[in-house]
C-alpha positions as CSV (number, residue, x, y, z in Angstrom):
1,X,0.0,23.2,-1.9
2,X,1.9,20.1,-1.7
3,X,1.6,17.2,-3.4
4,X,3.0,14.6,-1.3
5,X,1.9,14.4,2.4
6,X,5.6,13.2,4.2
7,X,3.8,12.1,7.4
8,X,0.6,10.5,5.6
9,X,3.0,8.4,3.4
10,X,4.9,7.3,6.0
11,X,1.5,6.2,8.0
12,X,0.8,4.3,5.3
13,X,4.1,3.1,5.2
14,X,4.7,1.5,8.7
15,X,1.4,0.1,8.6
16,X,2.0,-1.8,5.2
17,X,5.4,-3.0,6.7
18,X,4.0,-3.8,10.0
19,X,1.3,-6.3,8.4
20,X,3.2,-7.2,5.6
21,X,6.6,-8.3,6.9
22,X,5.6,-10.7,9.6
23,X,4.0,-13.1,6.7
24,X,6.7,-12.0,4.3
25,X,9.2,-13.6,7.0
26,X,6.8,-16.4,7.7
27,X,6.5,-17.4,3.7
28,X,10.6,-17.0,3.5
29,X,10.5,-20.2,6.5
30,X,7.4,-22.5,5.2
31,X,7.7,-22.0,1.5
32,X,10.5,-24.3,-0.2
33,X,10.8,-25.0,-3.9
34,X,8.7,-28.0,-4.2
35,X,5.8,-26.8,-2.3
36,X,2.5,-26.0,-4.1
37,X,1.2,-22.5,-5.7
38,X,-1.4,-23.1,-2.9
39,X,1.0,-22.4,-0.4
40,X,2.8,-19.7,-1.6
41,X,-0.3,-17.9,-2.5
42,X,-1.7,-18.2,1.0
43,X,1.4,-16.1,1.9
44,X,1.4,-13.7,-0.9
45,X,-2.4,-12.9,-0.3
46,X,-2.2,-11.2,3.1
47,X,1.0,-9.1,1.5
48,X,-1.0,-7.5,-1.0
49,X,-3.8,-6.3,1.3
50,X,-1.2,-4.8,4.1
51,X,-0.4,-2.8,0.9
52,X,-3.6,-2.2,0.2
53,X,-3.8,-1.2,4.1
54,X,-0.9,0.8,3.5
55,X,-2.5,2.7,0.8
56,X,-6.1,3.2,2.3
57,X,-4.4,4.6,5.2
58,X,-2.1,7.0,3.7
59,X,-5.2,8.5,1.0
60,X,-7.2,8.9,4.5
61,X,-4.6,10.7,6.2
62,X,-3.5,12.9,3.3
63,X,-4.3,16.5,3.0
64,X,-4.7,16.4,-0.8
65,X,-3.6,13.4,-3.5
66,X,-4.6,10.5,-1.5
67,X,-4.3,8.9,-5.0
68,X,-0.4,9.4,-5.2
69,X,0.2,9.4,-1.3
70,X,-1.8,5.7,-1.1
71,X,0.7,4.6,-3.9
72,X,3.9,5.8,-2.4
73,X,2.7,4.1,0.8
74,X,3.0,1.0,-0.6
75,X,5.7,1.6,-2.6
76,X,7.7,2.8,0.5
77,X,6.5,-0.8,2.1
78,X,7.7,-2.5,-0.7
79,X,11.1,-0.5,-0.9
80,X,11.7,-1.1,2.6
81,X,11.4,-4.9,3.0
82,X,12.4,-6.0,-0.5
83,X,15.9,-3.6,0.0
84,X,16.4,-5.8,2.9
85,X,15.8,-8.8,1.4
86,X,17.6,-8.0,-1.7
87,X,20.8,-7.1,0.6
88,X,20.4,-10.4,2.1
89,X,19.8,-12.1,-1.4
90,X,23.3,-9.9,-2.5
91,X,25.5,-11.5,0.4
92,X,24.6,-14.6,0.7
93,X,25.2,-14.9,-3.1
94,X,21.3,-15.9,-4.4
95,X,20.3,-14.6,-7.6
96,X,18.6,-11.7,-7.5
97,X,15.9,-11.1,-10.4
98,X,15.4,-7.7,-11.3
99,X,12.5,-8.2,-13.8
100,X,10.8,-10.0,-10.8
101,X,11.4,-7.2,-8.5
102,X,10.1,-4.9,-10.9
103,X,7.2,-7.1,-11.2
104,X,6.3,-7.2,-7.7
105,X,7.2,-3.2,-6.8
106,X,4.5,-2.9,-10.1
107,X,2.3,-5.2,-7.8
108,X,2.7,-3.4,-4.4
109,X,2.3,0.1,-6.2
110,X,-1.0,-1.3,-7.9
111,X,-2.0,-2.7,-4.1
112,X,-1.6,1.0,-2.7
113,X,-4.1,2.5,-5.2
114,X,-6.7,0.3,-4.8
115,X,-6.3,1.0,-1.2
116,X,-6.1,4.5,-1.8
117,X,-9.2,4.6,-4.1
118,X,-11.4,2.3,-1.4
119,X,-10.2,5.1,1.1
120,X,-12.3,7.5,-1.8
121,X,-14.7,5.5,-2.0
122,X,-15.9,4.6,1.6
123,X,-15.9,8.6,2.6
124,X,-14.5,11.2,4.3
125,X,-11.4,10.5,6.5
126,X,-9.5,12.9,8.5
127,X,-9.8,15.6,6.3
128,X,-13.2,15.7,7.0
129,X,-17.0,16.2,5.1
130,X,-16.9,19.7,4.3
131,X,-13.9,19.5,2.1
132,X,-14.9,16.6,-0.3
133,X,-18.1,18.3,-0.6
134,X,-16.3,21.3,-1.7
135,X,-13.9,19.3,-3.9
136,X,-17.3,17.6,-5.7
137,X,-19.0,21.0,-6.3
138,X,-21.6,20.4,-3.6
139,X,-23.0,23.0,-2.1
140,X,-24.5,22.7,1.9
141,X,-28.1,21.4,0.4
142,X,-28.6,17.8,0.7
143,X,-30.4,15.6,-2.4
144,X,-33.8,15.3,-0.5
145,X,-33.9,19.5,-0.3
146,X,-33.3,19.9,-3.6
């Protein structure tokens, strides 16, 4: 069985990007160097929860480690839009931090397993009841039969 569901990741991937990159771009515009930590947070928040997004939907999609296939998700989102960024950063002759960027992929990759774990946590996605029951050891009775 494989580990790493391709299509699940990628899922998880576009959706990430797709929510993430729009207030990414935004923040890039608004945020300058003297504005407030107020500011730059209320960008930064919604970037962390399109990779938790990212995550939750790759872990429901999965066919087995949604742990590692909600983190990759993210991860892929991460890869994606800071390679561009970091391109840009490259040409246009910025500095380019690479303990920051290790920081924040750290970040993103934390983002897509909480995501991942919520997908757990909230129930059965689309690989349906019966096999989480079976992974848990449950049998077909219910609590109140037993």
């Amino acid at each position: 069985m494989r580990t790493i569901d391709t299509r699940a990741v990628l899922l998880g991937t576009s959706a990430a990007a797709a929510i993430a990159l729009p207030f990414g771009l935004a923040g890039q515009l608004v945020v300058g160097d003297e504005d407030s930590s107020l500011v730059v947070f209320a960008f930064l928040v919604p970037v962390l929860v399109a990779f938790v997004a990212g995550g939750l939907v790759a872990a429901r999609r999965a066919s087995s480690a949604p742990l590692t296939n909600g983190a990759l998700a993210a991860l892929g989102a991460f890869a994606l839009i800071q390679g561009v960024g970091a391109l840009r950063r490259l040409a246009t002759g910025e500095p380019l931090s690479v303990a920051s960027l290790a920081f924040a992929a750290l970040l993103a990759y934390s983002c897509g397993l909480l995501g991942a774990f919520l997908a757990e946590r909230l129930g059965p996605g689309r690989r349906g009841r019966g096999e989480r029951a079976r992974r848990r050891g449950v049998s077909g009775a219910s609590d109140a039969t037993r």
